[in-house]
N, C-alpha and C positions, 0 to 999 in steps of 0.2 A: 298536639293530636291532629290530624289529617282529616277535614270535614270531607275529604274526595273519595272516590276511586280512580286510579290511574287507567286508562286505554292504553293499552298494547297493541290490539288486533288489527290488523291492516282494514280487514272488512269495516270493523268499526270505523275507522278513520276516513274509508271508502262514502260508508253512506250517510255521512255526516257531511263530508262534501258536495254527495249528488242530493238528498234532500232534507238539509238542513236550511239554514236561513244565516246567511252571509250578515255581518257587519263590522266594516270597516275603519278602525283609526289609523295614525299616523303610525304608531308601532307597531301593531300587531293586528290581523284578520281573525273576528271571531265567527266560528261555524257552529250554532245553536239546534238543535232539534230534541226532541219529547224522548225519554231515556225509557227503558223499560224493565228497569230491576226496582224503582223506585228510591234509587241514591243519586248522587251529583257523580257523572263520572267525567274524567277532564283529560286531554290527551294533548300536547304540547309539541309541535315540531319548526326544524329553523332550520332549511335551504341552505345549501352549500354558499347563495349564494349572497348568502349574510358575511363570508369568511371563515378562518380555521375555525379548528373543531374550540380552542378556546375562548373564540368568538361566540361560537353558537351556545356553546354551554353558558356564558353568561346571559346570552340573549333566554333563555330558555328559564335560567335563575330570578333573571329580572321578572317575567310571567308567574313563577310560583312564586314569588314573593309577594308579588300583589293581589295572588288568590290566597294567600296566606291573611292578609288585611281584610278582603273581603269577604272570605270564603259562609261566614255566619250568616250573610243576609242575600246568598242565593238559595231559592225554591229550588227544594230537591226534584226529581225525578228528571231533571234535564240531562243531554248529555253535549258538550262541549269539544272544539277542538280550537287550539289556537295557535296560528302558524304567523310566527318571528317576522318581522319587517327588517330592514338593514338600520333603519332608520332607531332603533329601538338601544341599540349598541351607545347610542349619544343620552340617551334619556337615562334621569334617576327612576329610583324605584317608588316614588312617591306620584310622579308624573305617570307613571306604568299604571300606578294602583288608580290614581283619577282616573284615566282615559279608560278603564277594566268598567268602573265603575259607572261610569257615563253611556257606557257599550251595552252593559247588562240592564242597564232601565231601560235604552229604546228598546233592547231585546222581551222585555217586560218579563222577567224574571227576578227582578229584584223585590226584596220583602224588606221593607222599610223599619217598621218599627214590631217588637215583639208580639204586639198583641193580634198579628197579621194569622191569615191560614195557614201560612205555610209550618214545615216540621222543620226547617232548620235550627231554628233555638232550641227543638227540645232532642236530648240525648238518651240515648236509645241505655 
């Protein structure tokens, strides 16, 4: 089951990059700001200039897999964008899911253990 909602919308992905809040690993740039439907919505893109297109779809697989590991213990109401490094193409999906997870504490959205405020452990 899909803890997310996908971004589509250009705009979204627009104002996520003018005022969101940047942070950066070796694989991937993560763009964070305050969501306003009160879900996790998450939007994934990887530059031409990562390589072909079955380049970037791995690069892009590798990032939902490691939201996939993670996805339970981010505080909802944020919204997300995460744009593919070239670099990310060498890495496993384990080292993806550290560095997601590393990225999301400095971001201070991560909810630690169940008995936290956030609504992500409980389903709707």
């Amino acid at each position: 089951m899909q803890r997310y909602i996908s971004i589509k919308e250009n705009k979204d992905f627009k104002r996520l990059y003018y005022r969101g809040k940047s942070f950066v690993a070796s694989d991937f740039v993560m763009y964070v700001a305050k969501g306003r439907i009160g879900k996790i919505r998450i939007g994934i893109t990887a530059g031409k200039k990562i390589g072909s297109a079955v380049k970037r779809n791995r690069a892009k697989r590798l990032i939902r897999a490691a939201l996939g590991e993670v996805s339970y213990n981010i505080s909802p109401d944020y919204d997300f964008v995460f744009v593919a490094r070239s670099r990310i193409l060498e890495e496993k999906s384990y080292n993806v899911a550290f560095n997601l997870k590393k990225q999301l504490k400095a971001a201070g959205v991560w909810c630690e253990n169940e008995a936290c405020e956030c609504s992500a452990h409980k389903t709707d």
